[in-house]
Backbone bond lengths (Angstrom), bond angles and torsions (degrees), N, CA, C in turn:
res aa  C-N    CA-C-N  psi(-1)  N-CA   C-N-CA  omega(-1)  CA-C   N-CA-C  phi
1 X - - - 1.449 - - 1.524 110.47 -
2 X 1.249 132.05 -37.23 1.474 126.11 -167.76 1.555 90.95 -86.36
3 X 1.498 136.42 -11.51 1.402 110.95 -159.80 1.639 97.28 -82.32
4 X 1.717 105.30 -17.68 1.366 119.90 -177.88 1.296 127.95 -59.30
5 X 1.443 100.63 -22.24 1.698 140.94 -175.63 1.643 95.40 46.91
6 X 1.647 109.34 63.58 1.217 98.92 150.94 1.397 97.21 -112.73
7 X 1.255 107.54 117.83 1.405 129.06 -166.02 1.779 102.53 -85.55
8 X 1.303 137.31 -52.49 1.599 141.83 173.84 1.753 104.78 -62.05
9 X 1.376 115.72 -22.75 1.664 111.43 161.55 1.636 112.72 -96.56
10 X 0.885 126.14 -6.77 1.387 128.68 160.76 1.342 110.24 -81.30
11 X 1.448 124.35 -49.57 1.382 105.85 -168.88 1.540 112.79 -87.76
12 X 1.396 117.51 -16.26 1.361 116.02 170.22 1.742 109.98 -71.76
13 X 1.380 134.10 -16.57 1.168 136.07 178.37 1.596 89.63 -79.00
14 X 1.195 100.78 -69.32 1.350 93.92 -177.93 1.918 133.89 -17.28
15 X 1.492 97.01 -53.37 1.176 129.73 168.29 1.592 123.86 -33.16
16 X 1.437 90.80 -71.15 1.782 126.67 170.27 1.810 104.42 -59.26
17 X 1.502 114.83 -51.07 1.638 98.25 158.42 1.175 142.40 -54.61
18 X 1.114 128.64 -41.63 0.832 128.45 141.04 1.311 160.65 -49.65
19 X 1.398 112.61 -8.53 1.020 133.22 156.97 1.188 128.67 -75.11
20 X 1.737 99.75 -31.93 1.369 121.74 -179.55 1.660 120.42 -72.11
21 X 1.431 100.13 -32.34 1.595 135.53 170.77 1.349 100.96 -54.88
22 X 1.670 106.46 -62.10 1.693 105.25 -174.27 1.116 128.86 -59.65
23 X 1.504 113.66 -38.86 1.064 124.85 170.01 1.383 117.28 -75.68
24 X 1.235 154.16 -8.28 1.285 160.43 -176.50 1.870 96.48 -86.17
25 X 1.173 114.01 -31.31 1.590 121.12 -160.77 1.707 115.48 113.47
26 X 1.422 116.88 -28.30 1.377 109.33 177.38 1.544 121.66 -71.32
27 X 1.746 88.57 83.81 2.234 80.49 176.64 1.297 119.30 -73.23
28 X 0.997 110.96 5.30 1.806 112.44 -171.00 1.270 104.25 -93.68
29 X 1.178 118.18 -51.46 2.089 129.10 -177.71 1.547 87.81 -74.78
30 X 1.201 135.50 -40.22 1.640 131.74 174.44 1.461 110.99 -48.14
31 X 1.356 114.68 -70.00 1.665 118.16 163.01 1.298 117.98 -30.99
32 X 1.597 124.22 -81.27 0.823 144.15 -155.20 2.405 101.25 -60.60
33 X 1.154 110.93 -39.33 1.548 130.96 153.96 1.661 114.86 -24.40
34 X 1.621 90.64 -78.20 1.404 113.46 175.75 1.339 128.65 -65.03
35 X 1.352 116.22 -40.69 1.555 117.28 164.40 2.022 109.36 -71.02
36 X 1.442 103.53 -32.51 1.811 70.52 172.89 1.664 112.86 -83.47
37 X 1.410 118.51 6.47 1.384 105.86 168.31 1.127 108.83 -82.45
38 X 1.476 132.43 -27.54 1.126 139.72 -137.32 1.986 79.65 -98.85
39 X 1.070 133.40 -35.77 1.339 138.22 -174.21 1.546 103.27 -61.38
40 X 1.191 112.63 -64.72 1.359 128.19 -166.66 1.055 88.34 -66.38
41 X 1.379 134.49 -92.42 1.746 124.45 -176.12 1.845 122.27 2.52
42 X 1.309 92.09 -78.67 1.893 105.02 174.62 1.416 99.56 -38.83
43 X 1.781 122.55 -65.81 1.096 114.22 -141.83 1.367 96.60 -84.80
44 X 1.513 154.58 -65.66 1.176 136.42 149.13 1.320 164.77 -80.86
45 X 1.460 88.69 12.54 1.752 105.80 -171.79 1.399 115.85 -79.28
46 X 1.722 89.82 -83.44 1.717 141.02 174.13 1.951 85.17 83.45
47 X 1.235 113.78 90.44 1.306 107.64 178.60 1.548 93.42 -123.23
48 X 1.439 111.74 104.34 1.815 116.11 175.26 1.575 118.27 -42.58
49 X 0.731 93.82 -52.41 1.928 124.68 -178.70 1.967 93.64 -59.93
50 X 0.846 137.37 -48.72 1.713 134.24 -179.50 1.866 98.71 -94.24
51 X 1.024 121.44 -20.21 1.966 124.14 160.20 1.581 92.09 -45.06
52 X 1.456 101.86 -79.26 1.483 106.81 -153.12 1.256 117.41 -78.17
53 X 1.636 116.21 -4.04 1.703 120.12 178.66 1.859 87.17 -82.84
54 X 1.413 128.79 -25.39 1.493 108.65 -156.13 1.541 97.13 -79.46
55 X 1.891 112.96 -43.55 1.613 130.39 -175.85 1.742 100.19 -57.44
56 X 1.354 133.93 -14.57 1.391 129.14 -177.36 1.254 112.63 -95.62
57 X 1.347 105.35 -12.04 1.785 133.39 -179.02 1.284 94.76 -68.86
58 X 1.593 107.53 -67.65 1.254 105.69 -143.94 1.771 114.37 -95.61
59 X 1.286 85.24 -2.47 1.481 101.37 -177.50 1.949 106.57 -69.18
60 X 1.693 105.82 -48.82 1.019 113.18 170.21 1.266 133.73 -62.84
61 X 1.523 109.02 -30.36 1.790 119.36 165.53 1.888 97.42 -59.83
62 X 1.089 104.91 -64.62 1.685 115.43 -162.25 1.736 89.23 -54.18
63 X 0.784 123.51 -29.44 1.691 110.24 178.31 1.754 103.30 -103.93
64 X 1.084 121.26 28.02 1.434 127.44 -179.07 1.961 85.68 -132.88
65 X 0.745 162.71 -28.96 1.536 164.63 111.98 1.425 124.76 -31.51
66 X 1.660 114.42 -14.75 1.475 117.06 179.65 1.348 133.82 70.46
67 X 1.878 95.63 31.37 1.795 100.17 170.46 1.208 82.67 -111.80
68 X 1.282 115.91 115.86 1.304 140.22 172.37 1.632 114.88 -74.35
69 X 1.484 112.41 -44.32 1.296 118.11 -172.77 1.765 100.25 -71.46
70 X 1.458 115.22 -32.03 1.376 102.66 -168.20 1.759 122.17 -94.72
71 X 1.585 90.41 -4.59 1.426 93.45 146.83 1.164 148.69 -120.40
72 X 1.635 97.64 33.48 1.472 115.43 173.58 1.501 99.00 -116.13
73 X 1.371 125.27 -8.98 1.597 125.27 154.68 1.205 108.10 -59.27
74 X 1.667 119.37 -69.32 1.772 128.25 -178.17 1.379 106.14 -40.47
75 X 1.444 119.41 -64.38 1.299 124.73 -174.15 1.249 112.78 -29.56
76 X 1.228 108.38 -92.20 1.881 134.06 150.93 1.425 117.64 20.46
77 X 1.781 98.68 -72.30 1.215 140.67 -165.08 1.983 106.14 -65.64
78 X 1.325 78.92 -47.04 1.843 97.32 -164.83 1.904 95.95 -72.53
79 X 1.082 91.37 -60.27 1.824 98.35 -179.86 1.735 120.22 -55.21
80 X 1.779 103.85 -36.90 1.308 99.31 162.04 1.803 128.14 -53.03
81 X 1.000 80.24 -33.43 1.979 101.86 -172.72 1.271 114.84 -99.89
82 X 1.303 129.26 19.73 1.854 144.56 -176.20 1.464 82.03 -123.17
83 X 1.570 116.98 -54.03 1.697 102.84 -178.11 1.444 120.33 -56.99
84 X 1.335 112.10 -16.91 1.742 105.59 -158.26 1.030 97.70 -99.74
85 X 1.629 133.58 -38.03 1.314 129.43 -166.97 1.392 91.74 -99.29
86 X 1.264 136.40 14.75 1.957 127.93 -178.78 1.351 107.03 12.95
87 X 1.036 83.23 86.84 1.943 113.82 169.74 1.398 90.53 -136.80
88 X 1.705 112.34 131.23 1.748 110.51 148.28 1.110 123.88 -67.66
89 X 1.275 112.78 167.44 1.855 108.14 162.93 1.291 107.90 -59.62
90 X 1.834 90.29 -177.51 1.334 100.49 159.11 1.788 120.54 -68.20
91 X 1.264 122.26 -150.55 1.335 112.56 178.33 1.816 107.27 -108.65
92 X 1.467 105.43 -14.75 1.448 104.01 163.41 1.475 115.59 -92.88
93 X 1.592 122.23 -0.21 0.942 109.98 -178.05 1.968 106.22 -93.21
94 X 1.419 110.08 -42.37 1.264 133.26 156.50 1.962 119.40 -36.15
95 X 1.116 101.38 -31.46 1.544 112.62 -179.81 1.980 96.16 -95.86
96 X 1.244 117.38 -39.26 1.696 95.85 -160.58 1.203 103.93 -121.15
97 X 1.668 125.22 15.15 1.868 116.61 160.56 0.985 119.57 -62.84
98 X 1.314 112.74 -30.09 1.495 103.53 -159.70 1.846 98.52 -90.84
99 X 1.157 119.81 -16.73 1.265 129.38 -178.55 1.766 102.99 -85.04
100 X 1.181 125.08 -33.63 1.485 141.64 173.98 1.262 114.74 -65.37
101 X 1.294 105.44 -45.55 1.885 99.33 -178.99 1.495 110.77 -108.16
102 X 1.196 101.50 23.52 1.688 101.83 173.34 1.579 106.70 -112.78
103 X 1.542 122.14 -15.62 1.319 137.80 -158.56 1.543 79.00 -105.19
104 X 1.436 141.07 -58.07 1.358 156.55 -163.78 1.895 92.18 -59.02
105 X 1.123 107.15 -73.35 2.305 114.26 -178.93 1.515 103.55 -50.77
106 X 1.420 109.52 -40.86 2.132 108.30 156.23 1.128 126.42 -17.68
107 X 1.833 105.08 -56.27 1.724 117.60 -139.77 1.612 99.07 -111.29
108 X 1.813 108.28 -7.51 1.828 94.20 -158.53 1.715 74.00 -144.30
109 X 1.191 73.14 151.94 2.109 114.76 171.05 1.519 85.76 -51.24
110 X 1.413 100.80 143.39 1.535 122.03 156.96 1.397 106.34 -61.92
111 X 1.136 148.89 -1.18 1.481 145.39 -155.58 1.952 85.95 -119.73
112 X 1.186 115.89 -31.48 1.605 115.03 -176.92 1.280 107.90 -64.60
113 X 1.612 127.08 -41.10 1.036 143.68 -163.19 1.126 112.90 -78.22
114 X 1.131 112.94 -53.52 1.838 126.55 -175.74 1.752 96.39 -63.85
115 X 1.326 128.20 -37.38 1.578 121.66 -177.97 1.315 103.43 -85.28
116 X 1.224 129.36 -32.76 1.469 119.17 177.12 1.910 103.96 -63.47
117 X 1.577 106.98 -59.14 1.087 94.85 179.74 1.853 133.56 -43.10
118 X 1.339 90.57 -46.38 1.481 107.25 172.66 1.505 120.03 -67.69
119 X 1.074 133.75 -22.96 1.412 135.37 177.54 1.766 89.73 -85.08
120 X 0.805 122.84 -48.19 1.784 130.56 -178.90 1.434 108.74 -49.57
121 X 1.378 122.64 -23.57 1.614 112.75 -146.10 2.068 78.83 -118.71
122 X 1.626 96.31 -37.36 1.908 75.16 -171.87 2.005 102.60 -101.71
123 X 0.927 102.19 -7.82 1.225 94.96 -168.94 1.919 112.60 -90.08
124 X 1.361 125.23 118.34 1.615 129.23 -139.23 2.021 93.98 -64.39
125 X 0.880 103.39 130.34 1.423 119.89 150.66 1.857 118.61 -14.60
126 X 0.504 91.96 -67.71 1.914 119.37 -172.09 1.209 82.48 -71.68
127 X 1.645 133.26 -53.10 1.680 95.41 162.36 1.252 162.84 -70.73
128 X 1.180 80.56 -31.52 1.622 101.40 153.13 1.695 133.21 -47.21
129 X 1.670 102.64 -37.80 1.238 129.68 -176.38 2.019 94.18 -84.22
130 X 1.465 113.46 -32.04 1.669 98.72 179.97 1.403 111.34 -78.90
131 X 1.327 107.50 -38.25 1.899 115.83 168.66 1.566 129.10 -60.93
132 X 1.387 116.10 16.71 1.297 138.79 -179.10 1.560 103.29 -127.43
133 X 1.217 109.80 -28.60 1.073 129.38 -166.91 1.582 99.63 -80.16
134 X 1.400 124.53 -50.62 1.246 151.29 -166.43 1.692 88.55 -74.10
135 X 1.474 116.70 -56.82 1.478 109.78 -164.99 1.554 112.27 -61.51
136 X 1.528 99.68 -47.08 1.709 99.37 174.58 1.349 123.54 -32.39
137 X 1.470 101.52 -49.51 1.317 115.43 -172.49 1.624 124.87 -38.29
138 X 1.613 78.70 -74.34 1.683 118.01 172.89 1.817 98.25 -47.13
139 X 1.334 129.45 -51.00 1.131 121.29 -173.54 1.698 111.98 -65.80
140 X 1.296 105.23 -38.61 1.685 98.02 -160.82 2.354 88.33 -95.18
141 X 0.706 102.21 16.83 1.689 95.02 -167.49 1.846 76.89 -84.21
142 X 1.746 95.31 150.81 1.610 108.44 -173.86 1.351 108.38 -96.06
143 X 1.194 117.84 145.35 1.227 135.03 -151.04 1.534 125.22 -81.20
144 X 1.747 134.61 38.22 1.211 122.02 -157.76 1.590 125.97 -30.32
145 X 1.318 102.06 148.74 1.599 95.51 156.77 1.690 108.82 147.82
């Protein structure tokens, strides 16, 4: 498919693997799924609707690893920006938010929530989406030494 360079059917497969990954138990091939959609997207898509399916991705890994704060940013972040462009989720995303951010208000101070929310609501989208962008990086960059 990519040699085809349909790049918006690559990264939406992409998408759907990963999901499939997550849900299977593999969060690592799940990540790794979602950030190259999430690559291709920025660099030739810009598909809003696959932004906020990758931030619901990763929001759920990062709270499947126990950074609570950074997936109650994604969460936040992703749901703010599903409202604006009214797009639904996917159908796994639609089945386990409401189960995700109720398990997530469980584990953290009401004071976590209210700053995640609030950094989510003023702080722009697209940044959020470059600071993921930034982490990928930093994660897959090779390791001298």
């Amino acid at each position: 498919m990519r040699a085809a360079r349909d790049r918006f059917g690559t990264l939406n497969t992409l998408c759907f693997l990963g999901e499939a990954a997550e849900t299977s138990g593999d969060h690592a091939r799940a990540l790794r799924l979602y950030r190259d959609s999430m690559r291709i997207n920025r660099e030739f898509v810009d598909s809003r609707d696959r932004l906020v399916q990758y931030l619901e991705g990763a929001g759920r890994l990062a709270e499947a690893r126990g950074d609570f704060a950074r997936a109650l940013l994604l969460l936040v972040a992703a749901r703010r920006e599903r409202e604006r462009i009214r797009v639904p989720g996917t159908p796994l995303e639609q089945e386990t938010a409401p189960d995700f951010l109720a398990r997530i208000c469980e584990r953290v101070p009401e004071s976590a929530f209210t700053r995640a929310s609030e950094v989510a609501r003023v702080r722009p989208f697209d940044d959020i989406v470059a600071d993921e962008l930034a982490i990928a990086r930093e994660d897959d960059a090779p390791v001298n030494g």
